[in-house]
Biopython code that builds the backbone (N, CA, C, O; Angstrom):
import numpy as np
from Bio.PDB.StructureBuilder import StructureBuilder

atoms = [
    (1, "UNK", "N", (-41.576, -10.348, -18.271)),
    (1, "UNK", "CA", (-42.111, -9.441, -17.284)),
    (1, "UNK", "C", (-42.899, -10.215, -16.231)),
    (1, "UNK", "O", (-42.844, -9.991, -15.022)),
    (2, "UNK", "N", (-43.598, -11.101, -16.796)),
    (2, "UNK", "CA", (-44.602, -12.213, -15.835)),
    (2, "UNK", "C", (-43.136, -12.918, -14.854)),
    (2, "UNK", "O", (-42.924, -12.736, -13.655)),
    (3, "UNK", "N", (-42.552, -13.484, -15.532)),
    (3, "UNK", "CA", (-41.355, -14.243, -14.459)),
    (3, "UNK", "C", (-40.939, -13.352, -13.397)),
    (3, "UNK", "O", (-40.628, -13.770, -12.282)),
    (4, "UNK", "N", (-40.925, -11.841, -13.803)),
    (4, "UNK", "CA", (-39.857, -11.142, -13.060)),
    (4, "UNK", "C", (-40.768, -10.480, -11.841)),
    (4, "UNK", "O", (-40.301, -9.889, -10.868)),
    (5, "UNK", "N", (-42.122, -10.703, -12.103)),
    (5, "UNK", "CA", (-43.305, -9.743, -11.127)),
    (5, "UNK", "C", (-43.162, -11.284, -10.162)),
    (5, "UNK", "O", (-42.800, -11.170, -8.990)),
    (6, "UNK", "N", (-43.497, -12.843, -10.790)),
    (6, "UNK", "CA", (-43.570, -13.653, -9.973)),
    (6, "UNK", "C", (-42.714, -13.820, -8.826)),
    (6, "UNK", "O", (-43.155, -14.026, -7.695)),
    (7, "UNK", "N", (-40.588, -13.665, -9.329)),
    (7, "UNK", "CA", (-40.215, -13.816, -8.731)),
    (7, "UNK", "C", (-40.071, -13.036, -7.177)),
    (7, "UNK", "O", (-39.832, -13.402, -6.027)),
    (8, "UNK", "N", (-40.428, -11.465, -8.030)),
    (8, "UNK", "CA", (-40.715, -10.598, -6.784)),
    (8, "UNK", "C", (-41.910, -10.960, -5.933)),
    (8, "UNK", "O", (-41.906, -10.567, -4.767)),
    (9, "UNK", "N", (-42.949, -11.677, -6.393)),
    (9, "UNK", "CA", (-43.870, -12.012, -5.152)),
    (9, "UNK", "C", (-43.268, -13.319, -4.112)),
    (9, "UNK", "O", (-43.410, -13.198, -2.895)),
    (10, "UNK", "N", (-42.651, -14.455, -4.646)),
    (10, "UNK", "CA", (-42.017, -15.235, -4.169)),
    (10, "UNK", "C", (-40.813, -14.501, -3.336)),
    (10, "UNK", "O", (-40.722, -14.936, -2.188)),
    (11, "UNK", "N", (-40.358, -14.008, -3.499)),
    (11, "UNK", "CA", (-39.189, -13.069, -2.571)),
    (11, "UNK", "C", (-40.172, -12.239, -0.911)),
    (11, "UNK", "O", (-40.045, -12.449, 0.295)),
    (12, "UNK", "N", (-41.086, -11.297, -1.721)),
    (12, "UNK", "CA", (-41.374, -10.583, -0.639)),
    (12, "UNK", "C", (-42.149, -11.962, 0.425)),
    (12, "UNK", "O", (-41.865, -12.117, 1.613)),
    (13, "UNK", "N", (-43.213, -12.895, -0.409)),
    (13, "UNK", "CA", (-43.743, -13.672, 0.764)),
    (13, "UNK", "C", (-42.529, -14.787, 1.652)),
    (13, "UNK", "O", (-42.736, -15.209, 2.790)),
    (14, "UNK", "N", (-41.777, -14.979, 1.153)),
    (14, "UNK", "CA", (-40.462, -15.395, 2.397)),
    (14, "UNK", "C", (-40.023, -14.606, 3.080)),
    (14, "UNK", "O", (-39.959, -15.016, 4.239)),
    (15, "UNK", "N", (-39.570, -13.359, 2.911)),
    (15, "UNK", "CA", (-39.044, -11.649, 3.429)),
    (15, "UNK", "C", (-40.330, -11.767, 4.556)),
    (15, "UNK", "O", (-40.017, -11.715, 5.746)),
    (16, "UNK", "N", (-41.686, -11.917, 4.214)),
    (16, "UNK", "CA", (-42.416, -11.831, 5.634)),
    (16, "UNK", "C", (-42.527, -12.688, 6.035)),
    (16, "UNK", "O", (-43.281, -12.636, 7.007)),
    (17, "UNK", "N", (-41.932, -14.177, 5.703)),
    (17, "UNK", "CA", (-42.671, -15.483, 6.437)),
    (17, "UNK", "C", (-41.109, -15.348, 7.798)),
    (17, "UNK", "O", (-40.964, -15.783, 8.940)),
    (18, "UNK", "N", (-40.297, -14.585, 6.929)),
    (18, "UNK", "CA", (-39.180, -14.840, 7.953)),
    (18, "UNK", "C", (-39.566, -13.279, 8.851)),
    (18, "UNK", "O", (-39.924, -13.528, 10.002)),
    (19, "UNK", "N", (-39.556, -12.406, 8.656)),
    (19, "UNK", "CA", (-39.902, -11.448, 9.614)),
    (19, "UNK", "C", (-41.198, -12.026, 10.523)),
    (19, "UNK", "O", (-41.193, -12.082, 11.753)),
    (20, "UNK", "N", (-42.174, -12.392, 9.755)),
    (20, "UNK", "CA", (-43.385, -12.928, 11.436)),
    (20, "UNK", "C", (-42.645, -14.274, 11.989)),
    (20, "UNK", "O", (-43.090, -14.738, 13.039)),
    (21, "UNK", "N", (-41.608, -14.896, 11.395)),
    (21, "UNK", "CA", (-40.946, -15.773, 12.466)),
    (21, "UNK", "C", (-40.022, -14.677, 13.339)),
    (21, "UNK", "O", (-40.386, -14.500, 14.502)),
    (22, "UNK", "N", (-39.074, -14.071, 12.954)),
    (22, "UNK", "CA", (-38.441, -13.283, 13.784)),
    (22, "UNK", "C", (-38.858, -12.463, 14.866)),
    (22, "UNK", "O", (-38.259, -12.024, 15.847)),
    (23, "UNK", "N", (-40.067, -12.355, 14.443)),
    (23, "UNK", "CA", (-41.131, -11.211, 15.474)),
    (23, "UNK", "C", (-41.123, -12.259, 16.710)),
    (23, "UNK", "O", (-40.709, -11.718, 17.736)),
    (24, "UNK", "N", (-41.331, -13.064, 16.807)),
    (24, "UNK", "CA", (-41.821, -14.053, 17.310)),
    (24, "UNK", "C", (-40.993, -14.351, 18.551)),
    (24, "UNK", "O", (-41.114, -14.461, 19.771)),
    (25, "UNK", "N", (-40.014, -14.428, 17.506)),
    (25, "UNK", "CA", (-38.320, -15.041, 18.722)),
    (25, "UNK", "C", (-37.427, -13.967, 19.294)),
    (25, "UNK", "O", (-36.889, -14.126, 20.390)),
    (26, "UNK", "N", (-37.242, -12.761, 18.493)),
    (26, "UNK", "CA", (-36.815, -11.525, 18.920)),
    (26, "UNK", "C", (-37.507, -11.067, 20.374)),
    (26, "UNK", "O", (-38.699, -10.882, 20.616)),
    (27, "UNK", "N", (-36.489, -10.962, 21.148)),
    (27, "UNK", "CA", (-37.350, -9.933, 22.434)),
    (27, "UNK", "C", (-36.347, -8.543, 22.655)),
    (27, "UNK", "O", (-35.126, -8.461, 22.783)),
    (28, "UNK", "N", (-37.295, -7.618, 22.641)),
    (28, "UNK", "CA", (-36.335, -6.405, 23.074)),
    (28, "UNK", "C", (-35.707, -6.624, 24.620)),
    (28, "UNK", "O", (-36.246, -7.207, 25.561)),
    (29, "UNK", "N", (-34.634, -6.087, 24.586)),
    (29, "UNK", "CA", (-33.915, -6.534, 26.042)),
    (29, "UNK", "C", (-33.512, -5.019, 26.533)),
    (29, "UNK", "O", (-32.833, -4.190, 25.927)),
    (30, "UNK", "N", (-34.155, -4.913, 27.851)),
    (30, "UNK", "CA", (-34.069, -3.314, 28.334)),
    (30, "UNK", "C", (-32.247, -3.569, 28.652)),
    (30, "UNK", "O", (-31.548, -4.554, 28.893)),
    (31, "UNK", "N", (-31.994, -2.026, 28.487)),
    (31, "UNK", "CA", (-30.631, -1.622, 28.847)),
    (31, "UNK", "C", (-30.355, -1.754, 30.794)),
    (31, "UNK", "O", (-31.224, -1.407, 31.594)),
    (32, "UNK", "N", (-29.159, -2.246, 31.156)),
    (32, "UNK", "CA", (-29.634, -2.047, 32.392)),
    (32, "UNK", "C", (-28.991, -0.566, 32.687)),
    (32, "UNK", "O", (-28.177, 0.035, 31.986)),
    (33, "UNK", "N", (-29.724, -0.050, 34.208)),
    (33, "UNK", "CA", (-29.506, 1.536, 34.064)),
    (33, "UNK", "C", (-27.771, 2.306, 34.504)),
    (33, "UNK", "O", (-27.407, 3.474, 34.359)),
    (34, "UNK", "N", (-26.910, 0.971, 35.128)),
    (34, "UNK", "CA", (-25.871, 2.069, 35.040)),
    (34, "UNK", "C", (-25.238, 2.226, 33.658)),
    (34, "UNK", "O", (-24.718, 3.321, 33.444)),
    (35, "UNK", "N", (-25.191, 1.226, 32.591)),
    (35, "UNK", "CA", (-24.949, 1.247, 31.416)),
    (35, "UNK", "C", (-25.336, 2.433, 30.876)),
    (35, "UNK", "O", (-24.527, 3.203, 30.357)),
    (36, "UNK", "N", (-26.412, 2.631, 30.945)),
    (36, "UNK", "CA", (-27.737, 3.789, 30.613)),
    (36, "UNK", "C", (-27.053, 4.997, 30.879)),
    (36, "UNK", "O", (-26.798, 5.823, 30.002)),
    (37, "UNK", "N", (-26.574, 5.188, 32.764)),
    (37, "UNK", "CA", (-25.929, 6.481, 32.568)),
    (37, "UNK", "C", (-25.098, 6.739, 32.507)),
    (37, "UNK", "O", (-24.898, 7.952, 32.568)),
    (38, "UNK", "N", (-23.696, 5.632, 32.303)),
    (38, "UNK", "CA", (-22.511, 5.893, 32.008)),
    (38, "UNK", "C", (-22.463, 6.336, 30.085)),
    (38, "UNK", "O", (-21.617, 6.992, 29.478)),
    (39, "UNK", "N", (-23.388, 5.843, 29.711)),
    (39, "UNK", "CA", (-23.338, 5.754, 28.408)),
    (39, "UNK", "C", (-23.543, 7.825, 27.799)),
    (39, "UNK", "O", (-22.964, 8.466, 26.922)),
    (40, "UNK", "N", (-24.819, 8.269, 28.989)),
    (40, "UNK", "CA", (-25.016, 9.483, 28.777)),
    (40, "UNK", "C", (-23.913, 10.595, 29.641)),
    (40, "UNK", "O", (-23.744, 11.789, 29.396)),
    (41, "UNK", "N", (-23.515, 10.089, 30.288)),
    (41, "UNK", "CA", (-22.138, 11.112, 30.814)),
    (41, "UNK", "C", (-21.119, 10.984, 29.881)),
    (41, "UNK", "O", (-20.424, 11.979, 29.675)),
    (42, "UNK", "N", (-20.859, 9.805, 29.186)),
    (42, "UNK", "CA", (-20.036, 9.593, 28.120)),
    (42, "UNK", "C", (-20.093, 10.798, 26.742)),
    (42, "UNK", "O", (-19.304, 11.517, 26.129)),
    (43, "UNK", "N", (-21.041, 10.584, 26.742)),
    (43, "UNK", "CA", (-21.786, 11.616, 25.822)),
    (43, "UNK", "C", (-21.518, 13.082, 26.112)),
    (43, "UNK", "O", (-20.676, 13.876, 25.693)),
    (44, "UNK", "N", (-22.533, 13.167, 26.981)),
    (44, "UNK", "CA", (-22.632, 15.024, 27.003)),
    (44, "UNK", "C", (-21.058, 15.609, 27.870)),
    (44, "UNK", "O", (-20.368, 16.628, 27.826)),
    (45, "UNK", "N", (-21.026, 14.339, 28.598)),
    (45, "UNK", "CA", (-19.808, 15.175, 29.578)),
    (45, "UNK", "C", (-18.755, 15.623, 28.766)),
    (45, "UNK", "O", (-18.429, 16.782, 29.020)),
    (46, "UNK", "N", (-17.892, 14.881, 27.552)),
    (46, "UNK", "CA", (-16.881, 15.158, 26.600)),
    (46, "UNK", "C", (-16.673, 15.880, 25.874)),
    (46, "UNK", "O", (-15.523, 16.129, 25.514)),
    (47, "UNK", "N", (-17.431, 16.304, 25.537)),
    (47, "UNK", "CA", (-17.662, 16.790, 23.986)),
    (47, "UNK", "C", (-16.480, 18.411, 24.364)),
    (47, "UNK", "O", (-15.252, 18.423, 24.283)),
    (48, "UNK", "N", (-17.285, 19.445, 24.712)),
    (48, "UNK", "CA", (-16.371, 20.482, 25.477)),
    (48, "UNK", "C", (-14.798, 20.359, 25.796)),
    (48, "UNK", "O", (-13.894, 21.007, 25.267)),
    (49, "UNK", "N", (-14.716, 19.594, 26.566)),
    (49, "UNK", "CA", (-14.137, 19.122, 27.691)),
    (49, "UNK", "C", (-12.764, 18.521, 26.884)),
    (49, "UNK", "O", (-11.668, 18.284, 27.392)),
    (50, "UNK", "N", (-13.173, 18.350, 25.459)),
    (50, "UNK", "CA", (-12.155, 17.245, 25.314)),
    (50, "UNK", "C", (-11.373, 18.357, 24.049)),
    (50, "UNK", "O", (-10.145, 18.352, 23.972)),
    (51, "UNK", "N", (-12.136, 19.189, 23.191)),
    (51, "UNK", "CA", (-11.814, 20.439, 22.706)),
    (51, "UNK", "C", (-11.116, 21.302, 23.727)),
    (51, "UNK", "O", (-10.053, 21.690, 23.243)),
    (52, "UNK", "N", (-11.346, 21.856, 25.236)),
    (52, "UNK", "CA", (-10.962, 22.716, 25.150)),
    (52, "UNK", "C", (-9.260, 21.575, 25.533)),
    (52, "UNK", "O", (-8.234, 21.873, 24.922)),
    (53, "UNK", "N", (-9.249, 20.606, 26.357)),
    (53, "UNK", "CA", (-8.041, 20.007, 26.975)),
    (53, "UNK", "C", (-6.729, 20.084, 25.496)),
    (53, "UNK", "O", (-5.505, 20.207, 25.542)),
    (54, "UNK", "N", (-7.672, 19.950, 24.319)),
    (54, "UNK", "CA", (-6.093, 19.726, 22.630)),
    (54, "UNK", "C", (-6.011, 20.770, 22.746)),
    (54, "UNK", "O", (-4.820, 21.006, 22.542)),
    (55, "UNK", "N", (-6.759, 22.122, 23.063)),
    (55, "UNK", "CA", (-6.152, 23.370, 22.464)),
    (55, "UNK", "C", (-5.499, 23.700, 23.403)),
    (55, "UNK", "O", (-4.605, 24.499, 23.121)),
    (56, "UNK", "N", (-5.613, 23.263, 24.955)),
    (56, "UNK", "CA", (-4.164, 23.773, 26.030)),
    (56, "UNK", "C", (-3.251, 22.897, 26.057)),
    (56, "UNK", "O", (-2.377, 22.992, 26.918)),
    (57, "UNK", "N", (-3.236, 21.875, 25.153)),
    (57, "UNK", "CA", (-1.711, 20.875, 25.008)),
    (57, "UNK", "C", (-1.039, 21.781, 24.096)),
    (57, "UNK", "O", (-1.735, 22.421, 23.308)),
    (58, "UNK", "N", (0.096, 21.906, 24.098)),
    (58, "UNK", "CA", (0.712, 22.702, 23.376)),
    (58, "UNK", "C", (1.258, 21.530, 21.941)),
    (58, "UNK", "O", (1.225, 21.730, 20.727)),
    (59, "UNK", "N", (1.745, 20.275, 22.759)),
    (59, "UNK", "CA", (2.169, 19.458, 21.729)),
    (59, "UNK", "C", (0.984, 18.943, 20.244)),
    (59, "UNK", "O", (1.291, 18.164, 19.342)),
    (60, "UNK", "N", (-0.765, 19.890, 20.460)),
    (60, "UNK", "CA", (-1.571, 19.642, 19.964)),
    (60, "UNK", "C", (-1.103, 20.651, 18.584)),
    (60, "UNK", "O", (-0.995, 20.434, 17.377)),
    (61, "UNK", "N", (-0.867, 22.027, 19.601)),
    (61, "UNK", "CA", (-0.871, 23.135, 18.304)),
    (61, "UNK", "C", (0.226, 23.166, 17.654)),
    (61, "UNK", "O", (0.409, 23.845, 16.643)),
    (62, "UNK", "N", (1.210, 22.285, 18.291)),
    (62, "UNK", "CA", (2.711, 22.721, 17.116)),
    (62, "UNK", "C", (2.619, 21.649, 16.193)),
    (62, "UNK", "O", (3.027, 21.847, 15.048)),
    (63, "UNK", "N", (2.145, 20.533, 16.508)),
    (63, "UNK", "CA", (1.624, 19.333, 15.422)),
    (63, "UNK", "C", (0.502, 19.995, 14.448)),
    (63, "UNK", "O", (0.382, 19.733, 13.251)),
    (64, "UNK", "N", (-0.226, 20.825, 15.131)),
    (64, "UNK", "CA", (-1.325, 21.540, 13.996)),
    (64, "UNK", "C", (-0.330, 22.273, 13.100)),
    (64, "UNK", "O", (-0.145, 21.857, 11.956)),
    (65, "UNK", "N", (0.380, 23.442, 13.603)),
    (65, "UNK", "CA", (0.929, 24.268, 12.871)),
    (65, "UNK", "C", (2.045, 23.820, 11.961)),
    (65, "UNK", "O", (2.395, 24.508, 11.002)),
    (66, "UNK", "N", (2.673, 22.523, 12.299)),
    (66, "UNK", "CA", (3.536, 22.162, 11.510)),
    (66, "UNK", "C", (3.143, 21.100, 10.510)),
    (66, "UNK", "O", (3.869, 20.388, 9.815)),
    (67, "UNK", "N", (1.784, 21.159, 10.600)),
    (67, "UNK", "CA", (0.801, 20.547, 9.706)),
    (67, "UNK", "C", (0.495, 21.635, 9.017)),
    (67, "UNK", "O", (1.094, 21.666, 7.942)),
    (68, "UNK", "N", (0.050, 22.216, 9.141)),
    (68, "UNK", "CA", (-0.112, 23.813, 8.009)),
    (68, "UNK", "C", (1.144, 23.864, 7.232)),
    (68, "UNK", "O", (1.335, 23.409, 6.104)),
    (69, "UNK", "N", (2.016, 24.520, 8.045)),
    (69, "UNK", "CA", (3.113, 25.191, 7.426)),
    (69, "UNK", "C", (3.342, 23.832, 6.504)),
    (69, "UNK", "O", (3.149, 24.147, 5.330)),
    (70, "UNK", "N", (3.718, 22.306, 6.639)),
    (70, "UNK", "CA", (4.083, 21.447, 5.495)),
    (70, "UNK", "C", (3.145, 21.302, 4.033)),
    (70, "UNK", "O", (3.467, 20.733, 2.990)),
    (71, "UNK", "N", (1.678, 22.146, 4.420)),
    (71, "UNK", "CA", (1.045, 22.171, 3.099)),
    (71, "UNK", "C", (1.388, 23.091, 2.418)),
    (71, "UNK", "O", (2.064, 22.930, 1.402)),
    (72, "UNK", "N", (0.897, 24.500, 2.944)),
    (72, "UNK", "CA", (1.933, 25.633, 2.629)),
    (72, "UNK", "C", (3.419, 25.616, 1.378)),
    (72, "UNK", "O", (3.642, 26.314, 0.388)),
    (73, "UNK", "N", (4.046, 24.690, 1.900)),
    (73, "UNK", "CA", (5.705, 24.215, 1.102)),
    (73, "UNK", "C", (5.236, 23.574, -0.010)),
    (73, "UNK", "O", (5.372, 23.922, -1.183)),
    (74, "UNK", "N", (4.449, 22.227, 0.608)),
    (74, "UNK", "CA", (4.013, 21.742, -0.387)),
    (74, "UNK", "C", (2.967, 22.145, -1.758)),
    (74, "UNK", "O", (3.047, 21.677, -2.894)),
    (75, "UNK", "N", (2.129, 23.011, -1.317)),
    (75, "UNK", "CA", (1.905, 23.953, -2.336)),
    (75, "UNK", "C", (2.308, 24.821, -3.418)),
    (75, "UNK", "O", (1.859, 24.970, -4.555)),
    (76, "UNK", "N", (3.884, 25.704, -2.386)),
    (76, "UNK", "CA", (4.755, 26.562, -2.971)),
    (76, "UNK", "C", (4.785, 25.565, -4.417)),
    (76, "UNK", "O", (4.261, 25.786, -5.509)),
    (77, "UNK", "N", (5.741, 24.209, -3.886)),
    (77, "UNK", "CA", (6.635, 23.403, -4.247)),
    (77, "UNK", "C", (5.539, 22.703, -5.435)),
    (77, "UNK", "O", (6.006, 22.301, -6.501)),
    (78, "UNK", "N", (4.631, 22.640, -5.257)),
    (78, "UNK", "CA", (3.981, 22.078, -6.736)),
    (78, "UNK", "C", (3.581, 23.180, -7.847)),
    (78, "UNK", "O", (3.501, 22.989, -9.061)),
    (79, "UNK", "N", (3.424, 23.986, -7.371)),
    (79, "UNK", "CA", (2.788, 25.231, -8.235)),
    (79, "UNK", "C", (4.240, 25.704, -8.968)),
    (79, "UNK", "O", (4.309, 25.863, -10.187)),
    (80, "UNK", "N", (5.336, 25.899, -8.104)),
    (80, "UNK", "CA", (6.926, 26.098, -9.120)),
    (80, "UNK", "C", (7.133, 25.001, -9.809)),
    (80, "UNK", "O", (7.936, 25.177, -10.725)),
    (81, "UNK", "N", (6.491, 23.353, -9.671)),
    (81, "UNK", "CA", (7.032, 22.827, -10.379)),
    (81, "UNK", "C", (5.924, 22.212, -11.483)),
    (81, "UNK", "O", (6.164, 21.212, -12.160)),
    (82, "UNK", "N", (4.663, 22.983, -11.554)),
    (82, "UNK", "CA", (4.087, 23.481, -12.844)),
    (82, "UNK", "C", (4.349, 24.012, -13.420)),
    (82, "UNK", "O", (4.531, 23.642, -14.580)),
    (83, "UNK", "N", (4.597, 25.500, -12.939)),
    (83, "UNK", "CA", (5.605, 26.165, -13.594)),
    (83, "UNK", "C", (6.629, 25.934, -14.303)),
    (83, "UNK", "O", (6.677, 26.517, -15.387)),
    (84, "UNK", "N", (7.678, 25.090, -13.950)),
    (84, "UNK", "CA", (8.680, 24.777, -14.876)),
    (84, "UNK", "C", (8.689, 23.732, -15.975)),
    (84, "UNK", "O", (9.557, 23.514, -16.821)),
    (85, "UNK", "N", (7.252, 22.998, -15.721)),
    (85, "UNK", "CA", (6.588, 21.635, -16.615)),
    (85, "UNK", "C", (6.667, 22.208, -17.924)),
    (85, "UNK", "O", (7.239, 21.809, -18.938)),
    (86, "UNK", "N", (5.767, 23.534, -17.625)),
    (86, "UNK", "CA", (4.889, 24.303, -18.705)),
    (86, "UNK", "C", (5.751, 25.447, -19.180)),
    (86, "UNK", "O", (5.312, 26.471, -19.702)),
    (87, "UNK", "N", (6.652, 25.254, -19.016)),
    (87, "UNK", "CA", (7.846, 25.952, -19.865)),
    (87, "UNK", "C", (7.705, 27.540, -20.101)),
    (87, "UNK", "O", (8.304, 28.188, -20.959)),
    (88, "UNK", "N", (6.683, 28.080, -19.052)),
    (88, "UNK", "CA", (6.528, 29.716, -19.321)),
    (88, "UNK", "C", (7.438, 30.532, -18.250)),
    (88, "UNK", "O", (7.693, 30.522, -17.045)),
    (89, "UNK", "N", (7.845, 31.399, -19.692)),
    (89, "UNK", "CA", (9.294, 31.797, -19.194)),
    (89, "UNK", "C", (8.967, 33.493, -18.685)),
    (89, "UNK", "O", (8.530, 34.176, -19.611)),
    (90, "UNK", "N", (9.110, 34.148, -17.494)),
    (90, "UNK", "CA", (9.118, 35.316, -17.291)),
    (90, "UNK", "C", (9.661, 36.293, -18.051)),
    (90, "UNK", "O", (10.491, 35.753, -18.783)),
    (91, "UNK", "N", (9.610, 37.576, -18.270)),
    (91, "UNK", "CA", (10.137, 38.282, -18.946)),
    (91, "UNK", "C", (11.359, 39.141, -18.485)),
    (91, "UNK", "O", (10.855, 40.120, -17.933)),
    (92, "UNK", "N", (12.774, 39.257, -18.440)),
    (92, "UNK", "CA", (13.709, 39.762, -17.862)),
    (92, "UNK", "C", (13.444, 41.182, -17.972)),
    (92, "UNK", "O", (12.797, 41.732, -18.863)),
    (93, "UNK", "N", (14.057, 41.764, -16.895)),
    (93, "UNK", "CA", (13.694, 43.051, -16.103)),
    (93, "UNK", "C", (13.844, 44.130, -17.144)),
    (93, "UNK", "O", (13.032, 45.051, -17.234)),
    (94, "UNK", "N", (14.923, 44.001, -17.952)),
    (94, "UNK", "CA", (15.865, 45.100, -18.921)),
    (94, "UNK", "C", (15.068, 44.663, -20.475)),
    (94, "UNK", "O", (14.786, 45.513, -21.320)),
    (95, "UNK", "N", (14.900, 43.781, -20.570)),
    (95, "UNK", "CA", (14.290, 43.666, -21.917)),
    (95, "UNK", "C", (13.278, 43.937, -22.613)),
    (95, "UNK", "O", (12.723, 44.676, -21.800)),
    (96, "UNK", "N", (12.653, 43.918, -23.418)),
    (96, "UNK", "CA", (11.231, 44.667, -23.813)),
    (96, "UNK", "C", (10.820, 44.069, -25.077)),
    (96, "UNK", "O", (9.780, 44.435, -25.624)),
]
sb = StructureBuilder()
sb.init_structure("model")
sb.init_model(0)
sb.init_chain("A")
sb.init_seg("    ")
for serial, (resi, resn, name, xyz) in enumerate(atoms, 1):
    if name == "N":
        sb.init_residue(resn, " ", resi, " ")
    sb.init_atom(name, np.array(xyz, "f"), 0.0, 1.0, " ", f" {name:<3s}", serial, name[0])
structure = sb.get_structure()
């Protein structure tokens, strides 16, 4: 337990000998400002803009819908072929 408290003090005092060196040499570097506002038109201008443009492509919604409809099948298509795994047999119409 003594080794394992030491090694943690030896850890954290390098962890700060290197952070007050880093403090030191690090300088924050301002953004310059057209960066600044291309960065915020980037932002707010899209967001809307870019939702409503997929839902008036048409080639957006038939790729959606033919994305549905293939789970859809694929659903049908696993659930019948549980069904036939598990060997439960319906009961014919006339029989009793």
């Amino acid at each position: 337990m003594a080794i394992e408290s030491s090694m943690n003090e030896t850890h954290t005092t390098k962890l700060k000998s290197l952070e007050n060196r880093l403090s030191g040499i690090l300088k924050p570097v301002p953004p310059r400002k057209e960066f600044v506002r291309n960065l915020s038109h980037r932002i707010q201008g899209h967001s809307q803009a870019n939702l409503v443009n997929h839902l008036a492509n048409w080639h957006f919604i038939a790729m959606l819908t033919a994305g549905f409809l293939s789970a859809v099948v694929l659903l049908v298509v696993g659930v019948r072929a549980l069904v036939a795994l598990t060997g439960r047999k319906r009961p014919m119409a006339g029989s009793n």
